[in-house]
N, C-alpha and C positions, 0 to 999 in steps of 0.2 A: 504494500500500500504506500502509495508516496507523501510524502509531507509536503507542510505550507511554514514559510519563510516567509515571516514581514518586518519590515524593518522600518522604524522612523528614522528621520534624515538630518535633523537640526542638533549638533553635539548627541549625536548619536552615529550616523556615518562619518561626518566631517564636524568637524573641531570646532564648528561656528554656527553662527545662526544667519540662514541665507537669505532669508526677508528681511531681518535686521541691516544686514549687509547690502543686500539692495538697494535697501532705503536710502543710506549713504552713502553707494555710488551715486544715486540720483542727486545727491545733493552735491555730490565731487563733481557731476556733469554739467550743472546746473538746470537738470531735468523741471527740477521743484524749485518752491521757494528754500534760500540753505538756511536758516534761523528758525525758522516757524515748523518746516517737516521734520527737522534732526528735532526740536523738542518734542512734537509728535511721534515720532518714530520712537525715540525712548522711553515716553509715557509709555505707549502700546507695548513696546518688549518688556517693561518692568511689570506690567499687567499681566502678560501673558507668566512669566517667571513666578508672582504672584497665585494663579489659578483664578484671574477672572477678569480676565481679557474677554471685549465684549467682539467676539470677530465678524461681525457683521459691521461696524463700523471703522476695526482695521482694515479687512478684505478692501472695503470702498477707497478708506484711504491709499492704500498703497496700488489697488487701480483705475482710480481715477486718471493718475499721470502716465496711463499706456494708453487714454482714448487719443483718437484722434491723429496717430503716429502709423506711419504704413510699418507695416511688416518685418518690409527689409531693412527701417531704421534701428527699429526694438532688436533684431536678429544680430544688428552690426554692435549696438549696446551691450547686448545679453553673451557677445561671445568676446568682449572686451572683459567685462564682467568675471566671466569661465577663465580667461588666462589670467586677469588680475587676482581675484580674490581666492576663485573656489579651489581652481586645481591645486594652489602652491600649498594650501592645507590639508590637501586627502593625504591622508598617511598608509601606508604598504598592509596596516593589521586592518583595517575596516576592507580594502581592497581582497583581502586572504579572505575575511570572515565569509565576503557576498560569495564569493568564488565556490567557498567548500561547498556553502549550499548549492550550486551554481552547479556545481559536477556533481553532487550525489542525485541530481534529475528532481530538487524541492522546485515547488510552484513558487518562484518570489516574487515579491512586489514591496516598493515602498508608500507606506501611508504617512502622508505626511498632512500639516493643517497647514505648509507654509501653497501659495499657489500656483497653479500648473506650469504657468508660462513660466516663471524662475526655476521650478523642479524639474521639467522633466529632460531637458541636457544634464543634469548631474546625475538622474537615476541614468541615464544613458550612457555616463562616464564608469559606472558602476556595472556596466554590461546586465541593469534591470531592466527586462522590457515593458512591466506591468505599474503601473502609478496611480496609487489612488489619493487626487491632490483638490485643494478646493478650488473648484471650477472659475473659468471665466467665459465672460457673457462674450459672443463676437457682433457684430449686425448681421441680422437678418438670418442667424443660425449658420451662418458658412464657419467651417471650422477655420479658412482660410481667410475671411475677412478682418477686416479691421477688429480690433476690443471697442468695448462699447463705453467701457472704465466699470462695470460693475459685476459684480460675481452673480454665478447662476449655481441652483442644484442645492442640497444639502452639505453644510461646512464638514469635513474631514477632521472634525476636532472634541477631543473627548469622548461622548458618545457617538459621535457623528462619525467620526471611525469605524465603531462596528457596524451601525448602518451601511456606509459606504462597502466595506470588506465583505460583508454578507449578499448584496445588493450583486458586487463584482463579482463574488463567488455565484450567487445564483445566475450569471447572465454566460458563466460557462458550462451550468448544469450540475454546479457541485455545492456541499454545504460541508459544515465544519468535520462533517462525520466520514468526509468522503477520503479523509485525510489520518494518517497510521499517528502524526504527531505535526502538532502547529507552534509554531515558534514566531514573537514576536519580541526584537529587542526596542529599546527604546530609554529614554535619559532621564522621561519627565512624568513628573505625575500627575501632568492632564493627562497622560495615556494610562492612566491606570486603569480605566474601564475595560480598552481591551486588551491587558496584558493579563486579565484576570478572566475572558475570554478564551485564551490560548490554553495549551496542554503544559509549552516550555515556557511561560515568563523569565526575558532574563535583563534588571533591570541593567543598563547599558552605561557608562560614566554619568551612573544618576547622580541629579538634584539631591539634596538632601533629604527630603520630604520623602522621595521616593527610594532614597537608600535606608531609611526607615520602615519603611514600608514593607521594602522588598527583605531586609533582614528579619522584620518580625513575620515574612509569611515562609522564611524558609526560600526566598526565588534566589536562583543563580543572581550573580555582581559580575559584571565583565568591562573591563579596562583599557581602553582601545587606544588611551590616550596618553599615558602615564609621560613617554618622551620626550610629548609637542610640551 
């Protein structure tokens, strides 16, 4: 019977938080305004670190400033982006970790609550093909059109997670049962909902909160980071 591999993305594959990081490229570009988003952008990250980030008014904020921009702009951004910040951080043990699952034939995929358009070249660097991330709106439904600046679908975040995982699982024809053992790493304890879902929880260079957590329930602790 084959296993399911999930993995969150934010100091949990790479050492950083990639919407955070985002946020401040767009302000190194002068995408945004730089005084007003960079205090924005750190309210929202302390919130989220906090456990009650409201993401419905993050999502908007940090896509708002992809309306209105054609494709090949955001592409030319988003892969400045990939050589500046993301790759110079992926370290060799998160790169092993995806990998093992990767050759033992696990179904992987990364769930992440950061959004689609910034995740899925990094799960792509990670040789993941499957990404469950909170959506973004395009015009008119073309997946190839323009962003609209505003997110669609249900958030990828906390419970929104299993919904999203079960939703992806059922749209292959499979459910958590179809699976010998389901593994989900992850850093933070908004993802507690579904790492307590999973058969393997294994809390991943957790938060404190969730290194609490995960010690008082008995989960795996794994250290990907100890190096950087």
């Amino acid at each position: 019977m084959a296993n399911l591999a999930l993995f969150d993305l934010d100091h949990t594959l790479i050492p950083t938080d990639s919407d955070h990081e985002w946020g401040r490229f767009m302000v190194k570009l002068g995408i945004v305004d730089g005084a007003s988003f960079a205090r924005e952008n750190d309210r929202f990250y302390a919130d989220y670190k906090a456990g009650k980030l409201d993401i419905h008014a993050y999502l908007v904020a940090m896509l708002t400033p992809l309306a209105g921009r054609s494709r090949a702009q955001l592409k030319e951004w988003h892969d400045q982006y990939m050589h500046e910040v993301i790759r110079p951080a992926i370290v060799p043990a998160a790169m092993e970790l995806v990998r093992q699952h990767r050759d033992a034939g696990d179904l992987c995929c990364v769930v992440t609550a950061t959004n689609e358009f910034i995740t899925a070249p990094i799960a792509e660097v990670f040789g993941v093909d499957n990404l469950i991330a909170c959506e973004v709106e395009t015009v008119d439904g073309d997946p190839h059109s323009a962003y609209t600046g505003r997110p669609t679908g249900t958030p990828s975040y906390k419970e929104g997670k299993i919904l999203r995982t079960e939703a992806w699982l059922a749209s292959l024809g499979k459910t958590w049962s179809d699976f010998g053992r389901s593994y989900f790493y992850s850093d933070s304890h908004n993802d507690i909902p579904l790492l307590e879902r999973v058969t393997d929880p294994i809390a991943t260079n957790p938060d404190d909160t969730l290194r609490a957590h995960a010690q008082a329930h008995g989960w795996r602790i794994l250290e990907l980071f100890q190096s950087t």
